[in-house]
N, C-alpha and C positions, 0 to 999 in steps of 0.2 A: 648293863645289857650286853650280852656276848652278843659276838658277832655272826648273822648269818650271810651264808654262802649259798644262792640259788643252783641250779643245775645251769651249767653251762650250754649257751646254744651258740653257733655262726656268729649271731652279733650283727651289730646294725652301726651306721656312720656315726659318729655324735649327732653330725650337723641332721642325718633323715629322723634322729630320735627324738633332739628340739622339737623340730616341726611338725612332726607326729603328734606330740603332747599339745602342742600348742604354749603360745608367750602368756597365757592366763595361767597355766601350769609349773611352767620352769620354762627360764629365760637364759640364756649363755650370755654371761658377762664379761667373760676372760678366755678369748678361745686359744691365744699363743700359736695359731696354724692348724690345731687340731681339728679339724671339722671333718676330715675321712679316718680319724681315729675310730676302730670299731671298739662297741661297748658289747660285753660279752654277760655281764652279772650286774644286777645290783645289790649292796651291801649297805645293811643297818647296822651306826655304828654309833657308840658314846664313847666320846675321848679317854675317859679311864678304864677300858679295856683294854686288854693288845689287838693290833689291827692285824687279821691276817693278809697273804698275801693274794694278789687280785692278777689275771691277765686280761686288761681291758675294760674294769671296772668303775661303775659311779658310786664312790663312796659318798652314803647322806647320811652327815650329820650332824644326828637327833641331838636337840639341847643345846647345839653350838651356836656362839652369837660371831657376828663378824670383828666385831671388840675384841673379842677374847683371846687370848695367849695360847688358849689351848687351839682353839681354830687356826690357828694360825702356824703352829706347830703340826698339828694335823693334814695341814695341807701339804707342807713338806714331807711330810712323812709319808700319804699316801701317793704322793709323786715317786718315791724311792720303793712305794711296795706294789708299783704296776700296774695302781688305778691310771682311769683318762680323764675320768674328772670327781671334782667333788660339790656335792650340792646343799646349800646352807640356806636358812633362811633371815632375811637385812633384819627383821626385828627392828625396825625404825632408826639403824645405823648407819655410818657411810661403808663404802666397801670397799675405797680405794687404800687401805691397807691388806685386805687380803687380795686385790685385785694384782696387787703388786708382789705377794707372795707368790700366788699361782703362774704369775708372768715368768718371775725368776725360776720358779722348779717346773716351767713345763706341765701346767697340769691345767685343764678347763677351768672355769669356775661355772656354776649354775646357781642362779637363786632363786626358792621357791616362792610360789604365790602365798600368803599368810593363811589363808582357809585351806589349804590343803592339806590333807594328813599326811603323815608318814607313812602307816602303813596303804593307804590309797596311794599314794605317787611309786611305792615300792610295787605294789598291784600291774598299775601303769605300767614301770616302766620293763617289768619282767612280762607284762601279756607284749609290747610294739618289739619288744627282742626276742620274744619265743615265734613269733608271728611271723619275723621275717630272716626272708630264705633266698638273700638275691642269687647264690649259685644254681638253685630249685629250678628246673623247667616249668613246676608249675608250684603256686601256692597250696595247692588242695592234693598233688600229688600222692602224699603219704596217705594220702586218705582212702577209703572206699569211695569210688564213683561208681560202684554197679546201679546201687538206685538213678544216677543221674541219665544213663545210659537208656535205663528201662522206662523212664519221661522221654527222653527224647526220641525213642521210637515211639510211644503213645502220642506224642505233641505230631510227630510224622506222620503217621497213619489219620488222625484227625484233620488234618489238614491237605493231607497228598500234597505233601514236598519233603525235601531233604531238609533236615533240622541240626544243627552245631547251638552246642553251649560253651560260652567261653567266659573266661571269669573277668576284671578290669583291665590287668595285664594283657590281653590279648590271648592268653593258654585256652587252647583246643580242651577243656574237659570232658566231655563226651559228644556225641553223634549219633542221627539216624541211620540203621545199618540195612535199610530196605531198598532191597536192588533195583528195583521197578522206578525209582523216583530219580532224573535225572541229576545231573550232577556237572559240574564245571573242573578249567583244571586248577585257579583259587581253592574250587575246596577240598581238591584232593591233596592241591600242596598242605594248608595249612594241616590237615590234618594227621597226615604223613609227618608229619613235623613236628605237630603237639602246639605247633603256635602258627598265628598268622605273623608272616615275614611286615616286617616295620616299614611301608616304603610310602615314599611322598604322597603317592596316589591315594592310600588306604588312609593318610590321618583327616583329613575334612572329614569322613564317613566317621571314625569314631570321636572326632570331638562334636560332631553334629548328634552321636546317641549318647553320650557324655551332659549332654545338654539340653534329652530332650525330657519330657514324663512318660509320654507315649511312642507308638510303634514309628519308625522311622523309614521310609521306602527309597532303594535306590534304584534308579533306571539302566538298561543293560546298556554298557558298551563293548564296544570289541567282543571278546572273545568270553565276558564276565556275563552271565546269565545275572536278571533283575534279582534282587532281595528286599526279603522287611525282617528290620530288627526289633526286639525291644529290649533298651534299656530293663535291667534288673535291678529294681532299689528296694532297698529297709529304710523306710524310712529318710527319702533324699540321700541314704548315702546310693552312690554305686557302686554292687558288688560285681556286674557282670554285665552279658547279652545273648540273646536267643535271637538264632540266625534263621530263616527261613529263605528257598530258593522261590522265588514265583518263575517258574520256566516261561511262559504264556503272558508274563507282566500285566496279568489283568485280576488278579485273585488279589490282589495284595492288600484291599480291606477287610476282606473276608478273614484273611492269613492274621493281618493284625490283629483281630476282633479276637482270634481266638491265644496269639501270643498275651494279649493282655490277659485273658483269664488266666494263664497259668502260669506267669509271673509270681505270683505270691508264693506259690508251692516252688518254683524252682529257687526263691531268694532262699526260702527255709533250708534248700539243700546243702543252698551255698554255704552258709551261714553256721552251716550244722557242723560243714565239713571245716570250714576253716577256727571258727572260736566258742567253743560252748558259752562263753560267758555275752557275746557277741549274738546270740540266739535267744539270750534270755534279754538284753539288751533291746533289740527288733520286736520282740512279743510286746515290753514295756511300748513301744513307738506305736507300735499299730495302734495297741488299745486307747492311746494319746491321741492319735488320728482320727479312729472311731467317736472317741468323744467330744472332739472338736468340729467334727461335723463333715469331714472327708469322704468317707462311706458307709455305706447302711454295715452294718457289725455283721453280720452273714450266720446269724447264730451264735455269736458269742455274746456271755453273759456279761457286759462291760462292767457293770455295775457293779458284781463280786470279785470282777477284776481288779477294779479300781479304787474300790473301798478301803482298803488296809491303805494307800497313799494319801488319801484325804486326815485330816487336812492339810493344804499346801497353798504353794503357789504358784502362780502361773506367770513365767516372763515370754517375750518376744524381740528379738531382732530383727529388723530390715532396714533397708528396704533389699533384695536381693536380685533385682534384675540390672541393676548398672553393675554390680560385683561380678556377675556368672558372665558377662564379656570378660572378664581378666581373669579368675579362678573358677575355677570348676565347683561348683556347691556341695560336691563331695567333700571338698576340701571345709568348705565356710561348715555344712554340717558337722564335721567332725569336728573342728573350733569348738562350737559351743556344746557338743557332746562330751568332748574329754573336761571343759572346764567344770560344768554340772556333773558327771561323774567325780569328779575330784574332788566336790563339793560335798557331794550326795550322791552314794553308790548306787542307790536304787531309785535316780531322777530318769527322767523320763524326757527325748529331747525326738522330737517331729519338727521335718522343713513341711510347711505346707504352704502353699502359693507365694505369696512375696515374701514370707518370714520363716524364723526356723521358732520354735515354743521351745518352754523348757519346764516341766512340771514338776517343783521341789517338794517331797514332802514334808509334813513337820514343820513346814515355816512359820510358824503361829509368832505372830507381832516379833518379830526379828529383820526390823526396817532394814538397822546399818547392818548389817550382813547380807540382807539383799542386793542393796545398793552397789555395795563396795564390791558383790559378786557383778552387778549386772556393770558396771563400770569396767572391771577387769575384763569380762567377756569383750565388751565393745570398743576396747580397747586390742584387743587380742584379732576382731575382725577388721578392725582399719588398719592394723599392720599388715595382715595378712592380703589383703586385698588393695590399700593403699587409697581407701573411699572412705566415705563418710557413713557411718553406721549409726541408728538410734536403738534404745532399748527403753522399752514398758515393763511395768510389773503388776499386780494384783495380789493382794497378799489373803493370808483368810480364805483361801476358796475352801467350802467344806459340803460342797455338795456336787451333783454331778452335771446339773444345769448350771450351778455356778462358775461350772470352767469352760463351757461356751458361751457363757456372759462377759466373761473375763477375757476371752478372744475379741468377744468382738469390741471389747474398750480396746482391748491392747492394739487389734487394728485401727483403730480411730487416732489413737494418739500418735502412731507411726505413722499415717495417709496425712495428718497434721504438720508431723517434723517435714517431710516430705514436701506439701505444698507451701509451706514455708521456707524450705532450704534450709533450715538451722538442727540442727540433730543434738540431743542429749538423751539422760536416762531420769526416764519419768516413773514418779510411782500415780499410778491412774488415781487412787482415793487423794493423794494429793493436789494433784494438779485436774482435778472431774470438768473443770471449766474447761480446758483442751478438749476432751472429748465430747463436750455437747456443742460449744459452737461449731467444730470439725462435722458432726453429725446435722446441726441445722445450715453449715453449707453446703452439704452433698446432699442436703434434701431440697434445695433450690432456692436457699434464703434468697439469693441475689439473682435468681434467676430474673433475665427480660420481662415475664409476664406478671412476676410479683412486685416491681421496681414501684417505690411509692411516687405518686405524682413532683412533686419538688425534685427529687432524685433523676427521674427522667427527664427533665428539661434542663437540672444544670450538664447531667452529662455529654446530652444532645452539645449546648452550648459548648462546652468544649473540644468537644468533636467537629466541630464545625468552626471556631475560630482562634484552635490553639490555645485557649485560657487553661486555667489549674483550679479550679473553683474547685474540684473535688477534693483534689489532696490538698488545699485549706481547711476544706470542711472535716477532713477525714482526721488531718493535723489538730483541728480544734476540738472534734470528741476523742480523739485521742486520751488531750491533755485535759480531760474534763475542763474546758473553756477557760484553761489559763493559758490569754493570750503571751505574756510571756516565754511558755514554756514552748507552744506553737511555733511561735516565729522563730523560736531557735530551732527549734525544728526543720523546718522551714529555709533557715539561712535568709527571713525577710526582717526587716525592721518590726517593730510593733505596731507603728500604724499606721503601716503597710496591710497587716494582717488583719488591725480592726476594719479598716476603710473595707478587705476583700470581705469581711466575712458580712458586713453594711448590705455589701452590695447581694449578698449570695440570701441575707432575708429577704431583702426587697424584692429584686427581680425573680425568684425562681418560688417564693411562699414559704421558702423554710423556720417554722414555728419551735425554737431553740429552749422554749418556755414549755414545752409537752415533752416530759419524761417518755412518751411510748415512742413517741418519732424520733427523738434522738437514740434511742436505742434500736429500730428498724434501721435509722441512717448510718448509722453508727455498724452495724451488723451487714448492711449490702456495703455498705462501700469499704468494711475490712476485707468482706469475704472478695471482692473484687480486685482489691490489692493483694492477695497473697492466692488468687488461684491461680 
């Protein structure tokens, strides 16, 4: 396979290109200092080719094992022809012989995640280098913004206030240009400027719209007239924000009510403006959204939309509100966005309320590849975040009620790891028992008012003289009534545990010989121990 050369752009750090992709993608094993190495191209390449030469390039390559002679020679070699690193995949080998070649010539290592293609990660890593432009005043600069212009005087005039659109970065991309509506000297700097100036005061307000779904209102001080913003998302990511002045600080739900409508049409602008493939991306999310049950479809035909993806499968990540105190779920969405995309170009990945989905097509009975995807994702969010992550899956969904069916296990099984405290990756048709007792404890299995008489009076009892008759009891149906297994349990003798358990038939009625009561007992007093 000859080797190609992409068009050359600026280029991006090594270390912001990792973390772009994400560690489910490609992982930096051997970085030797280079982490502000700019990567300028990436290169597909087979060892028995000649390699051309590279300024600031990831040579990946195709076919090479970490074993090999030739890798291993390659890596020297694209050390001396310019590359910054080279990306291989372990192939179930060690790596501490090429680890050590890369060390010696100066050159990164990367290894890829095994589902990932080649030409997808080559896709990747040429759209996160074409995309970024840290010298650029603005990311969407090159671009047309007359449309964005001609919204934010209609978003203006609807509302009577001054209107700024500015993208994640803080870049001023257009503005209301309606002289009647007053105006501050905030916004006459930022926009004189092209961006809003970075100062201590301004970051609470953006990581407060960074973090919010909806409009966000600030109160005036000094000399800064009140505002509401709204966050601009595709799909949980953050592309931006729509600024509105409330001069009078009294309009600013009204203001909001109507930034939220036009949100969507301004994300498309953004969207349009910065990645076409990133537009078709947001379309796939919405209609994921739509279908899951977020919002009424507004005239769209989900169903023709969504047809050609079925059949698939549907996963979920969470839980996300102890993660979004430490990263921004811009961040955690694009985790498992780039890792499903890497997987499957035409997967489909929505954050909606505590979880992010991710809708694979074509997954038909392809357990360990799910698996092994949904482990790498949740693996890729606890680095990232440095929290405990669970993941669900459904496999076979082939219809279009079956992927709001499939939501709502995959929420049961997360609300599960979660009130439990113990987090792994579940496939739902495996593990169904998770999801129905999780479902008959949030439907009030244990609730006060359903508590069977026996149950009510040993608890009382303990509440009132410090006894443990419960978690005996609860130890005992545990272990299907092997008292042995109990008292270890337990940390009591065995009978210790017979004498308690003696006492817990007598005094309180409980009937261990009725299959339905140990299973009621059994069911309130787990649900009571793990909410």
């Amino acid at each position: 396979m000859e080797a190609i050369a992409p068009t050359r752009h600026d280029g991006i750090t090594l270390a912001a290109l990792v973390d772009a992709l994400g560690p489910s993608v490609v992982r930096l094993v051997e970085r030797d200092g280079s982490d502000e190495a700019l990567v300028r191209e990436s290169v597909l390449w087979d060892p028995v080719e000649p390699l051309i030469t590279s300024r600031g390039g990831v040579l990946l390559l195709v076919g090479g094992e970490p074993a090999s002679p030739a890798s291993v020679a390659a890596i020297d070699e694209a050390s001396r022809a310019g590359y910054v690193a080279v990306a291989l995949k372990r192939r179930g080998q060690e790596l501490d012989q090429v680890a050590q070649v890369a060390s010696r010539s100066s050159i990164a290592l990367l290894v890829v995640g095994e589902d990932v293609a080649w030409g997808t990660l080559d896709s990747l890593l040429a759209s996160a280098i074409a995309s970024h432009h840290p010298d650029s005043p603005s990311t969407f600069e090159a671009t047309s913004t007359g449309d964005l212009f001609a919204i934010a005087n209609a978003i203006a005039r609807n509302v009577g206030a001054a209107i700024t659109i500015e993208d994640a970065g803080w870049h001023v991309l257009a503005y209301s240009s309606i002289a009647e509506h007053p105006i501050d000297a905030v916004r006459q700097d930022s926009i004189l400027g092209r961006r809003v100036r970075r100062l201590d005061a301004y970051e609470s307000e953006y990581r407060a719209i960074a973090r919010s779904q909806e409009s966000v209102f600030f109160a005036p001080y000094d000399d800064v007239l009140a505002r509401v913003a709204m966050p601009v998302r595709a799909s949980g990511r953050l592309l931006g924000s729509i600024w509105a002045i409330d001069v009078d600080n009294r309009r600013g739900r009204d203001i909001g009510a109507v930034l939220e409508e036009v949100m969507p049409s301004v994300a498309l602008h953004l969207l349009s403006a910065a990645h076409r493939g990133d537009l078709a991306r947001y379309r796939r999310a919405e209609l994921l959204s739509i279908q899951l049950g977020v919002r009424a479809p507004h005239g769209v035909d989900v169903s023709d939309s969504l047809r050609r993806l079925l059949p698939a499968a549907l996963l979920g990540f969470g839980p996300l509100d102890r993660a979004e105190a430490i990263v921004d779920d811009l961040r955690l969405t694009d985790v498992v966005a780039a890792s499903a995309e890497a997987l499957r170009h035409d997967s489909s990945c929505a954050r909606v309320a505590n979880a992010i989905y991710v809708l694979l097509p074509g997954e038909r009975n392809a357990t360990t590849p799910l698996r092994r995807f949904a482990e790498a994702t949740v693996e890729a969010l606890v680095a990232t975040s440095g929290l405990a992550f669970g993941g669900a899956y459904v496999e076979d969904v082939d219809s279009f009620d079956a992927i709001a069916r499939a939501r709502g296990d995959i929420d049961l099984a997360l609300r599960s790891m979660e009130r439990a405290g113990h987090f792994a990756v579940l496939s739902v048709d495996e593990h169904r028992h998770v999801t129905v007792l999780q479902e008959l404890f949030e439907h009030g299995v244990a609730d006060e008012r359903h508590l069977v008489a026996p149950l009510r009076a040993l608890l009382e009892h303990d509440r009132t003289t410090g006894s443990a008759y419960a978690a005996t009891l609860l130890a005992h149906l545990d272990h299907a009534g092997d008292v042995r297994a109990a008292a270890a349990a337990l940390f009591v003798h065995e009978n210790s545990h017979r004498y308690r358990m003696r006492r817990i038939v007598e005094q309180f009625g409980v009937d261990l010989d009725d299959p339905e009561q140990r299973l009621v007992l059994w069911l309130q007093l787990r649900a009571r121990a793990t909410g």
